[in-house]
LOLONU-209165 format. One record per residue (C-alpha): residue number from 1; residue in three letters; x, y, z. Coordinates in Angstrom, 1 decimal. Each point is the difference from the previous one (the first is absolute). Layout:
N
k/r/xx/yy/zz
NUM/Ala/X/Y/Z .
...
END
This chain:
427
k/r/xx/yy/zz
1/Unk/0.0/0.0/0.0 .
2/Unk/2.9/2.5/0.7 .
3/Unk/1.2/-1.1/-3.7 .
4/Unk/-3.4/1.3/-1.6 .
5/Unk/0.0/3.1/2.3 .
6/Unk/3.6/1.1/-1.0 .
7/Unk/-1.0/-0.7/-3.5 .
8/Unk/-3.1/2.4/0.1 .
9/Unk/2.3/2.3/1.6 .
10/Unk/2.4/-0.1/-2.7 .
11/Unk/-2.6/-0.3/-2.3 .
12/Unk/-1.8/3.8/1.1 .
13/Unk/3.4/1.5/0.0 .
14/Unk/0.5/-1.3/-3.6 .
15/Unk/-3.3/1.8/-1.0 .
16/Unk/0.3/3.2/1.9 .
17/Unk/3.3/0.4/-2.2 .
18/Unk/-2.1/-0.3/-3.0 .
19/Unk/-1.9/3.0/-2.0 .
20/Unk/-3.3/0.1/0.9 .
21/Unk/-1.6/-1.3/-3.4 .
22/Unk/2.0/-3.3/-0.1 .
23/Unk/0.0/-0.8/3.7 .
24/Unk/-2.8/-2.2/0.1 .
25/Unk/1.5/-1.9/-3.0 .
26/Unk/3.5/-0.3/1.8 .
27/Unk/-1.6/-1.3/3.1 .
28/Unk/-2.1/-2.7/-2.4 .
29/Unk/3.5/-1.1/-1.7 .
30/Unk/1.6/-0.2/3.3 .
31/Unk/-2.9/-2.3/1.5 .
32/Unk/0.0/-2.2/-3.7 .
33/Unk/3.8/-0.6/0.7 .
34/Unk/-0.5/-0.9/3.9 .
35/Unk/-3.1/-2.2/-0.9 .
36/Unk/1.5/-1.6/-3.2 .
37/Unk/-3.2/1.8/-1.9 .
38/Unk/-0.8/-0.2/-3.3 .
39/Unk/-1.9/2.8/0.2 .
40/Unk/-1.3/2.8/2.1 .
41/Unk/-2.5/2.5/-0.1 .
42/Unk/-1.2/3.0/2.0 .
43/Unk/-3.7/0.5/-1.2 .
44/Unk/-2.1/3.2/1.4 .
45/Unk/-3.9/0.6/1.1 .
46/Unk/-1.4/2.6/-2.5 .
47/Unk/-1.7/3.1/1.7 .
48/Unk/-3.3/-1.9/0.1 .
49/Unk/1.2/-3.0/1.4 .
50/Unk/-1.5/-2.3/-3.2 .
51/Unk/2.9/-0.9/-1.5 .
52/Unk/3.9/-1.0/0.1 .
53/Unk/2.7/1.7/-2.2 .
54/Unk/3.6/-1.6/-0.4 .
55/Unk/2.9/2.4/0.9 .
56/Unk/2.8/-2.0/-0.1 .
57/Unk/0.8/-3.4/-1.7 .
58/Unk/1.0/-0.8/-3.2 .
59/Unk/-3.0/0.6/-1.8 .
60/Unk/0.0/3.0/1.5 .
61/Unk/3.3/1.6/-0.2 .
62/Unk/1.2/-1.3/-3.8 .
63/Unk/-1.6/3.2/-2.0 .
64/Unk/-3.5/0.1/2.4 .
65/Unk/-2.8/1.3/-1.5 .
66/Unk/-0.7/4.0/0.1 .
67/Unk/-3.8/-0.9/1.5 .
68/Unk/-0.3/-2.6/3.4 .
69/Unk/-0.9/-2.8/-0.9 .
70/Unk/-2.6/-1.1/2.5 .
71/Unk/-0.7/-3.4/1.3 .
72/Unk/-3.9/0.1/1.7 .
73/Unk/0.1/-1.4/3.6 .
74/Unk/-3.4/-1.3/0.0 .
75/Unk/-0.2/-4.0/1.1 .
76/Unk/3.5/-0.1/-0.9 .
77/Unk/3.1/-1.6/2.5 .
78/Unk/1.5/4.0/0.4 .
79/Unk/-3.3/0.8/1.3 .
80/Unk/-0.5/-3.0/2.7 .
81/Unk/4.3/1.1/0.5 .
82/Unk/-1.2/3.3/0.5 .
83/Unk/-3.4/-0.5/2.2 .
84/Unk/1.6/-2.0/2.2 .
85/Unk/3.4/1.1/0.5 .
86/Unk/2.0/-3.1/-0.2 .
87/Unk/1.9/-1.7/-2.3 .
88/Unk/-0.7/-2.6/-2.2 .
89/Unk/1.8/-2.6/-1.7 .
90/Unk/-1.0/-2.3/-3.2 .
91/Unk/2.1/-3.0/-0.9 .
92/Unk/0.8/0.1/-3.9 .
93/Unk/-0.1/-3.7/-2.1 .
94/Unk/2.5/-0.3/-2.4 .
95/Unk/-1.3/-0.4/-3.8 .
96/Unk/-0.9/-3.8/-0.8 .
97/Unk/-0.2/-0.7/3.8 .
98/Unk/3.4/-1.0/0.7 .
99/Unk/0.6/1.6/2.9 .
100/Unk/-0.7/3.3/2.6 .
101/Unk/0.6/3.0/-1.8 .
102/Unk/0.8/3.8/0.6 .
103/Unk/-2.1/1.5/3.3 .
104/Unk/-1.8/3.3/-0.1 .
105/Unk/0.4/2.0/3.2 .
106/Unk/-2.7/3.1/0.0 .
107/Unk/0.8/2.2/3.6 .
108/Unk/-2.3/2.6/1.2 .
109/Unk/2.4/3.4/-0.2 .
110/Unk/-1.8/2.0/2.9 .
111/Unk/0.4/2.8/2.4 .
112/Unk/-2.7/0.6/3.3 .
113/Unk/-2.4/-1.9/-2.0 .
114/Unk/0.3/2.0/-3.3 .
115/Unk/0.5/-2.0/-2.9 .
116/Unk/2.1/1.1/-1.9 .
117/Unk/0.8/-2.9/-2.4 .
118/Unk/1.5/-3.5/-0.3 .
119/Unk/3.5/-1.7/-0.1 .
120/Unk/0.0/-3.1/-2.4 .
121/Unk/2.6/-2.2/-0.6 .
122/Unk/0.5/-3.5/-2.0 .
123/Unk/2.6/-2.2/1.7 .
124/Unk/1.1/-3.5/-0.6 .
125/Unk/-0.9/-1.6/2.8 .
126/Unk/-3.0/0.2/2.3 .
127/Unk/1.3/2.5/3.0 .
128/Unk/0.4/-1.1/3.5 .
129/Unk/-0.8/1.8/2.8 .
130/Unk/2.7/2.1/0.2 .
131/Unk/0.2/0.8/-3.3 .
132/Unk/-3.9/0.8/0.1 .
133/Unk/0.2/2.5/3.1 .
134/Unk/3.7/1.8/-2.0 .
135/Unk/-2.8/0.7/-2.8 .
136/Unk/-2.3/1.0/2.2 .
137/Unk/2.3/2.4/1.9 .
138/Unk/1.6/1.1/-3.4 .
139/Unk/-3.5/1.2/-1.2 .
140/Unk/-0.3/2.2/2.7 .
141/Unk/3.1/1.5/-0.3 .
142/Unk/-1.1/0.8/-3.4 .
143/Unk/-2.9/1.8/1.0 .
144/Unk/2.2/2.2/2.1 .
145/Unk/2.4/0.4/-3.3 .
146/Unk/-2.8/1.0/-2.0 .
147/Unk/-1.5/2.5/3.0 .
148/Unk/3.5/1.7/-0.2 .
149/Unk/1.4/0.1/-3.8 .
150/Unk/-4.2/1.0/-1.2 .
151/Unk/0.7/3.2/1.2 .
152/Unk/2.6/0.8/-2.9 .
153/Unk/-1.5/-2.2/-3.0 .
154/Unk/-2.8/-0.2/-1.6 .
155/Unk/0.4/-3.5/-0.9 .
156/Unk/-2.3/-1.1/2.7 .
157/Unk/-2.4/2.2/-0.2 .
158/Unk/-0.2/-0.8/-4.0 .
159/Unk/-0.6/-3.6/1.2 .
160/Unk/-2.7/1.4/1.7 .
161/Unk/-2.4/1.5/-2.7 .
162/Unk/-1.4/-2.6/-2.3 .
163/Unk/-1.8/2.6/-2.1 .
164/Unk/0.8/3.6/-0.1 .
165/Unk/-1.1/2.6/2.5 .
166/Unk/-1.6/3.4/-1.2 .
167/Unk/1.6/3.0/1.5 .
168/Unk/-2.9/0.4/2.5 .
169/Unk/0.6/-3.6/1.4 .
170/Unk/4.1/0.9/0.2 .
171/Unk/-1.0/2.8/2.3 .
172/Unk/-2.3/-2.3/1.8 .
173/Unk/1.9/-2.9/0.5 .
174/Unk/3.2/2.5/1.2 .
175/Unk/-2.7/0.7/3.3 .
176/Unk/0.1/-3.5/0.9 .
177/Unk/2.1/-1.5/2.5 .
178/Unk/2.8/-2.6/-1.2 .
179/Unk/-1.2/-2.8/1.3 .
180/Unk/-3.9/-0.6/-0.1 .
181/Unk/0.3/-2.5/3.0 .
182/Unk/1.6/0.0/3.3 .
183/Unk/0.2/-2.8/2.8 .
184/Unk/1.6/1.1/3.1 .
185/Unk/-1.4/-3.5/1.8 .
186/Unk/-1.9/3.0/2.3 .
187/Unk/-2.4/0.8/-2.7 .
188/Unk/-0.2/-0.3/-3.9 .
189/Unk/-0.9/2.9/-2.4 .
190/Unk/-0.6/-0.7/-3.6 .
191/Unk/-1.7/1.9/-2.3 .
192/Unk/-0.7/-0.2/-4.0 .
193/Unk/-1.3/2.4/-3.1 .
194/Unk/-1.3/-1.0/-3.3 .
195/Unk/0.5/3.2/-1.9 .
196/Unk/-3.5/1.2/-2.3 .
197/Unk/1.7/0.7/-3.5 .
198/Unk/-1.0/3.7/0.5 .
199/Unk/1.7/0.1/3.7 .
200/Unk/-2.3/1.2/2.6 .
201/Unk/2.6/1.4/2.6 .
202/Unk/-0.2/-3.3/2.7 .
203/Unk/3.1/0.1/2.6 .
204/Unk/0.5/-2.2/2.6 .
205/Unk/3.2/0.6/2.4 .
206/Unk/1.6/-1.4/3.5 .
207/Unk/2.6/0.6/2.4 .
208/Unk/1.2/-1.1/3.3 .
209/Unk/1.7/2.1/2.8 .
210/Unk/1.2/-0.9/3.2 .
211/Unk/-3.3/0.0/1.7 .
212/Unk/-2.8/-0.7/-3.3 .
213/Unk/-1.4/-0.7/-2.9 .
214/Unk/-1.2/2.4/-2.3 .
215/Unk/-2.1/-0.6/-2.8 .
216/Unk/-1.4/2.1/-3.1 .
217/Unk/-2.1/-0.8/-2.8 .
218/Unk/-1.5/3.2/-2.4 .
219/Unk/-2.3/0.2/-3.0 .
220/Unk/1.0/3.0/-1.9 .
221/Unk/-2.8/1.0/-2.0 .
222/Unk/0.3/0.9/-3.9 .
223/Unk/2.0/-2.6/-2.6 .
224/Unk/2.8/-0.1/-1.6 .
225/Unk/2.8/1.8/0.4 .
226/Unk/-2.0/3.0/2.1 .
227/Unk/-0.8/-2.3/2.8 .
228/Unk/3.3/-1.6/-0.1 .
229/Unk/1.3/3.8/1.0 .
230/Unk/-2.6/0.4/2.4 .
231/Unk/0.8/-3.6/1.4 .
232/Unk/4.1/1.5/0.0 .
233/Unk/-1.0/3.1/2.2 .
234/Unk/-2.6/-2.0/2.6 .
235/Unk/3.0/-2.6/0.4 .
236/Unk/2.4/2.4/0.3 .
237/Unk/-1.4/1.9/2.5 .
238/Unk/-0.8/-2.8/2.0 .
239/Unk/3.4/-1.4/0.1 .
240/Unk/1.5/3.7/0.8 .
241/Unk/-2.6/0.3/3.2 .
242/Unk/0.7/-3.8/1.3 .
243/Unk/3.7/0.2/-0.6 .
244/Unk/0.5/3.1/2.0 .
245/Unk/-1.8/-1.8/2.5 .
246/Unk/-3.8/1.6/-0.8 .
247/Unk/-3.1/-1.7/2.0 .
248/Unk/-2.8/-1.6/-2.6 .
249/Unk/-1.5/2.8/0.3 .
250/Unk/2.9/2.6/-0.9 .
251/Unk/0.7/-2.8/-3.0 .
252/Unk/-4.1/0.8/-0.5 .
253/Unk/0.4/3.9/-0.2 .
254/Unk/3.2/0.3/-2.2 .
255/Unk/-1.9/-2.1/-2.7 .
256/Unk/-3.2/2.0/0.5 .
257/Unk/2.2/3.3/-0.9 .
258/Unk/1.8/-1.6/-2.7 .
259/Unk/-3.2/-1.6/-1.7 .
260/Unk/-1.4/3.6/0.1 .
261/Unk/2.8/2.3/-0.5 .
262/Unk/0.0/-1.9/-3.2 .
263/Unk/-3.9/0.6/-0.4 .
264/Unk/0.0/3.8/0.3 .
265/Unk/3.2/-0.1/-2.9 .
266/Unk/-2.0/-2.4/-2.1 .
267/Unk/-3.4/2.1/0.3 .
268/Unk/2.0/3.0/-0.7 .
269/Unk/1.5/-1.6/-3.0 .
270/Unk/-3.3/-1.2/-1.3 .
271/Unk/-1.4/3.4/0.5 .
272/Unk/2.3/1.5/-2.0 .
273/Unk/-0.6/-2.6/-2.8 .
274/Unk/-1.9/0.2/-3.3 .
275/Unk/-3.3/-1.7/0.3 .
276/Unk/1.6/-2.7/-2.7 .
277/Unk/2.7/-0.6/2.6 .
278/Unk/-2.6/-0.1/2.8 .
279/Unk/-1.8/-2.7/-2.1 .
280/Unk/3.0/-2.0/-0.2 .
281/Unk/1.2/0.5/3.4 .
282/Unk/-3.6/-1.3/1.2 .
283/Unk/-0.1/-3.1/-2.4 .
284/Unk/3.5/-0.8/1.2 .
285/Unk/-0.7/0.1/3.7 .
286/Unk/0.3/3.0/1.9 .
287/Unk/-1.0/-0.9/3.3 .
288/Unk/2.5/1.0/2.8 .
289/Unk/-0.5/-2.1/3.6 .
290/Unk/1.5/-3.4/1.0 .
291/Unk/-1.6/-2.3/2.4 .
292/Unk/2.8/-2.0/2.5 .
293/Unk/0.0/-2.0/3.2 .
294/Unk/2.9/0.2/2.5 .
295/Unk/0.5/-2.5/2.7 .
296/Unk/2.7/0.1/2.5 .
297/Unk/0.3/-3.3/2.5 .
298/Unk/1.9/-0.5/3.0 .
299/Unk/2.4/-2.8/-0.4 .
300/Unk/-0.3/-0.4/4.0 .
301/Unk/-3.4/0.0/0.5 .
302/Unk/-1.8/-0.4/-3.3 .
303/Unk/-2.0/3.2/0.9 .
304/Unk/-1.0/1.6/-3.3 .
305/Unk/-1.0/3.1/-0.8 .
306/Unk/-0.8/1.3/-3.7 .
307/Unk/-2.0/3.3/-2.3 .
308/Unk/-1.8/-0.5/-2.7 .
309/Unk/-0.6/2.3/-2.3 .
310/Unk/-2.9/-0.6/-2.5 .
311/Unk/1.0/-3.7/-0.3 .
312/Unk/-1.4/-3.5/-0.9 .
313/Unk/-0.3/-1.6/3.4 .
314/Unk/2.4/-2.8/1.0 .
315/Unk/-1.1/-3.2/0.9 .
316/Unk/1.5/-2.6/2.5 .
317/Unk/0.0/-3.2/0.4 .
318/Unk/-0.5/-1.8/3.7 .
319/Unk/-0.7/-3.7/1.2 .
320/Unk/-1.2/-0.5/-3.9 .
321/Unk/-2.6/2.8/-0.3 .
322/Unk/0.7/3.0/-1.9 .
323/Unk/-1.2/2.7/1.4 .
324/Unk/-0.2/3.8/-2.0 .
325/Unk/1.4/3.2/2.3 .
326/Unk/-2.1/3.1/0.0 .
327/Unk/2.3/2.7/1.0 .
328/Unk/-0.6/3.6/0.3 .
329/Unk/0.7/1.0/-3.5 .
330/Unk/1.7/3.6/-0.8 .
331/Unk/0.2/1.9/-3.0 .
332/Unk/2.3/-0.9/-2.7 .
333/Unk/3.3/1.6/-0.2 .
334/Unk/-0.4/3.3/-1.9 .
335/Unk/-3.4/0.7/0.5 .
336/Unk/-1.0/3.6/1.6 .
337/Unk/-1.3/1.3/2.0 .
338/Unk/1.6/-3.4/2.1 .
339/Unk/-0.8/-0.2/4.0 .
340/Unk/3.3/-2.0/0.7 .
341/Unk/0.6/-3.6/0.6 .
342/Unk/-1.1/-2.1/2.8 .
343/Unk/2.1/-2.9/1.7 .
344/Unk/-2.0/-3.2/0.5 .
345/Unk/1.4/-3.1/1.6 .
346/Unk/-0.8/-3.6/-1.5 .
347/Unk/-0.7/-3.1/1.6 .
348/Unk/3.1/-2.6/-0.8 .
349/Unk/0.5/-3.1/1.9 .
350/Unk/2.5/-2.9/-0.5 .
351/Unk/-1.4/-2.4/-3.1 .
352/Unk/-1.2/3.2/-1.4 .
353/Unk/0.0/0.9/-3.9 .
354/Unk/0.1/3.4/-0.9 .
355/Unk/-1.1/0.8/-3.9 .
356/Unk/0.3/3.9/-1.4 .
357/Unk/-1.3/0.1/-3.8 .
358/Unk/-0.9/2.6/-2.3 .
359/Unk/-3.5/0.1/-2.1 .
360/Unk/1.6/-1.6/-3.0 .
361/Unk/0.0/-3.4/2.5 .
362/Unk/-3.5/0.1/0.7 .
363/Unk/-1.5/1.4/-3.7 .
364/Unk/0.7/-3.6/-2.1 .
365/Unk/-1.8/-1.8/3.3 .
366/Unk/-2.8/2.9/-0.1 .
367/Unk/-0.3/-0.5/4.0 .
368/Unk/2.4/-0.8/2.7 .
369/Unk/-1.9/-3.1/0.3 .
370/Unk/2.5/-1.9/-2.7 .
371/Unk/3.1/1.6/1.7 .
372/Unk/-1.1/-1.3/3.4 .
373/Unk/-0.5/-3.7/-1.4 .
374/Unk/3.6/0.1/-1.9 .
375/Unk/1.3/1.4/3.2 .
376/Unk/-1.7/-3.1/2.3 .
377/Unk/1.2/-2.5/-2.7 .
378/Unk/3.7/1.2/0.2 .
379/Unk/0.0/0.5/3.9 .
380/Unk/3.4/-2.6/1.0 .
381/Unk/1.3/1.5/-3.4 .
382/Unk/3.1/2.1/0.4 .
383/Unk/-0.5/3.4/-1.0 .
384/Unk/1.8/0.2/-2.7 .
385/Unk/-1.5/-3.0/-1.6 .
386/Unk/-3.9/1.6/1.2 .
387/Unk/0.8/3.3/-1.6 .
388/Unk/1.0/-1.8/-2.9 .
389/Unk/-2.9/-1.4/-1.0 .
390/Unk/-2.2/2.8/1.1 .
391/Unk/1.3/1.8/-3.0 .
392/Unk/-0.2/-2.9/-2.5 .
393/Unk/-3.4/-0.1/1.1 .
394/Unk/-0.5/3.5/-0.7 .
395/Unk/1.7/-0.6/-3.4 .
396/Unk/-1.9/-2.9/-1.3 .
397/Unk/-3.7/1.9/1.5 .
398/Unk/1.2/2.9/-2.4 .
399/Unk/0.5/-2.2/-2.6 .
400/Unk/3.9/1.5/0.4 .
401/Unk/-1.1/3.6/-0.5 .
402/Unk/-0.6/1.6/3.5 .
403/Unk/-1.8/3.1/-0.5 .
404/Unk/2.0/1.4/3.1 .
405/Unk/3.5/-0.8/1.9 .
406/Unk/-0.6/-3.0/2.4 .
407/Unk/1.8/0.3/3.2 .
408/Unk/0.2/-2.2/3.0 .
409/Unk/2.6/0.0/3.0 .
410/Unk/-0.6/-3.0/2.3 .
411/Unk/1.3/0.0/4.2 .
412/Unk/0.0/-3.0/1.7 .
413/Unk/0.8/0.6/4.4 .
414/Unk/0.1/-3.8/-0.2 .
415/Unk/-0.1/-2.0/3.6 .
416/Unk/3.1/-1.2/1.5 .
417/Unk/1.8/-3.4/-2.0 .
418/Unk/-3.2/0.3/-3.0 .
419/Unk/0.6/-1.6/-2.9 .
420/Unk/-1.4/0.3/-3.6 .
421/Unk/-1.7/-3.6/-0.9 .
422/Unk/-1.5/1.0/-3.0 .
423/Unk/0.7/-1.0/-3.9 .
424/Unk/2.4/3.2/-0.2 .
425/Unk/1.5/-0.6/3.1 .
426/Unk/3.4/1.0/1.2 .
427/Unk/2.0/-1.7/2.5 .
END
């Protein structure tokens, strides 16, 4: 065992020595030599978690294609690899019979529960032990090599987009945070957006301090590249308040005055418009307001306390009943004249699931009824699996054209030592 840690020591310093957009391919040629490999491949989870595209490899890396090439994850091995977060092996039969052939080795590459693609290897022999848990600890290290070197390539992030992104969704998708899931063991947070073609201004955003959780999701209203900006400034001003260390309701208030700053510039704009230009401006969406929850929990104590300003109500799940919240609702950021915010506090209780969505979850279902039953059927799901599918669904209801953003960030406070028994399970 020391062996196999000195080598993935040796093995990280190898790859930090490397540029950033060959470091995952040096790290995969290092691992073919150790394992006696034919071949190995990094492959990466596409912004909509649907499909698989190969990074590294031969296939790969001898001329590539200029597009990704994506490989759908639906019923396929990379998707059970991926859903359950450990590694599988299949035993290869040489042509004609004669004999065991070449294994494939397919490794969950993860990081606090996000997945962020898979390690697959073919190797001569089926792998012992040993060699099983040295794949499985040099697919994490890759994660952590991909976390690092993404930030000066865009290699990965090319992976990433199966079909090309308009310029509203670029702005959009730069208001996310990195990684869509985390799993401290404490709690899990994972949350998921199935972009409408025309963008409707969806955010959803998390962070952790010392003492909390915070939590945001905001419906900017408008499309296109208009409520992508408005989306930029609600964001924006939410992070500035929280990172200076602003209450919910200071977070609340800067957003309000930036939603309607913005306003009283836009009105003047369109006032000073031809009536053509007013036209257009009107077809195009001119609404100016935003409608957002914020949530902060205590780590400690669970205690939460959240605003909500003009939003679709969350719903949480408890002992198998989903029940809807009916909070005090506010006005939506921007909107005058605005009495302020009020701080509510929420019910959450170990074994509790938390679900914050935006309208364009509920619209395909018509009610919350059809949300409620997916979120019952998906209940020892982990999160990231559950918010999964609650945008396929939304997807295939649409006939895959949403008519608005579908957003959906998922908290589980889960009890002490709970597992996830379901078909998406991870250990």
């Amino acid at each position: 065992m020391a062996d196999e840690r000195a080598w993935l020591g040796e093995l990280l310093t190898s790859v930090e020595s490397a540029p950033p957009e060959v470091a995952v391919s040096v790290l995969a040629q290092l691992l073919a030599r150790r394992l006696a490999a034919t071949e190995v491949s990094f492959l990466i989870t596409d912004l909509g978690g649907k499909a698989v595209v190969r990074l590294t490899g031969a296939a790969a890396e001898e001329g590539g294609p200029e597009q990704p090439r994506p490989i759908k994850l639906r019923d396929s091995v990379y998707d059970r690899v991926i859903r359950s977060q450990q590694p599988h092996v299949t035993s290869g039969e040489r042509a004609g019979g004669t004999g065991p052939g070449p294994v494939q080795v397919i490794a969950p590459v993860s990081d606090r529960g996000d997945a962020i693609g898979l390690l697959e290897l073919t190797v001569p022999a089926r792998p012992d032990r040993r060699t099983t848990q040295l794949i499985v600890e040099a697919a994490h290290a890759l994660a952590y090599v991909v976390i690092v070197n993404r930030r000066f390539t865009d290699l990965y992030e090319w992976g990433r987009r199966t079909t090309r992104l308009s310029l509203a969704a670029e702005i959009q998708h730069r208001l996310l945070p990195d990684s869509f899931t985390c799993d401290t063991g404490r709690f899990i947070v994972a949350g998921a957006m199935e972009p409408a073609a025309d963008i409707g201004g969806d955010t959803f955003d998390y962070t952790l301090d010392r003492h909390a959780l915070q939590l945001s999701l905001t419906d900017a209203m408008g499309h296109d590249v208009q409520a992508a900006l408005m989306a930029t400034m609600v964001v924006g001003a939410l992070r500035n308040a929280r990172r200076v260390g602003g209450s919910l309701l200071d977070q609340a208030r800067d957003a309000h005055q930036a939603v309607a700053e913005y306003a009283d510039r836009a009105h003047q704009a369109f006032a000073d418009h031809s009536e053509q230009v007013r036209q257009a401006i009107i077809r195009h969406g001119g609404q100016v307001m935003a409608t957002g929850q914020l949530l902060r929990v205590s780590l400690d104590t669970g205690r939460t306390t959240f605003v909500n300003a003009g939003h679709v109500w969350p719903l949480r799940l408890r002992d198998g009943q989903v029940e809807e919240i009916a909070p005090l609702v506010d006005l939506p950021f921007g909107v005058t004249p605005n009495p302020g915010y009020r701080l509510q506090t929420l019910d959450l209780r170990q074994g509790d699931r938390l679900v914050l969505l935006t309208d364009g979850m509920l619209e395909p279902h018509g009610t919350e009824a059809g949300l409620s039953d997916l979120l019952r059927q998906t209940s020892d799901w982990h999160p990231r699996d559950a918010v999964r599918l609650f945008t396929e669904t939304v997807l295939e209801l649409s006939d895959h054209d949403p008519r608005d953003d579908a957003t959906v960030l998922c908290l589980d406070w889960p009890a002490p030592h709970a597992g996830y028994t379901g078909p998406r399970a991870a250990s």
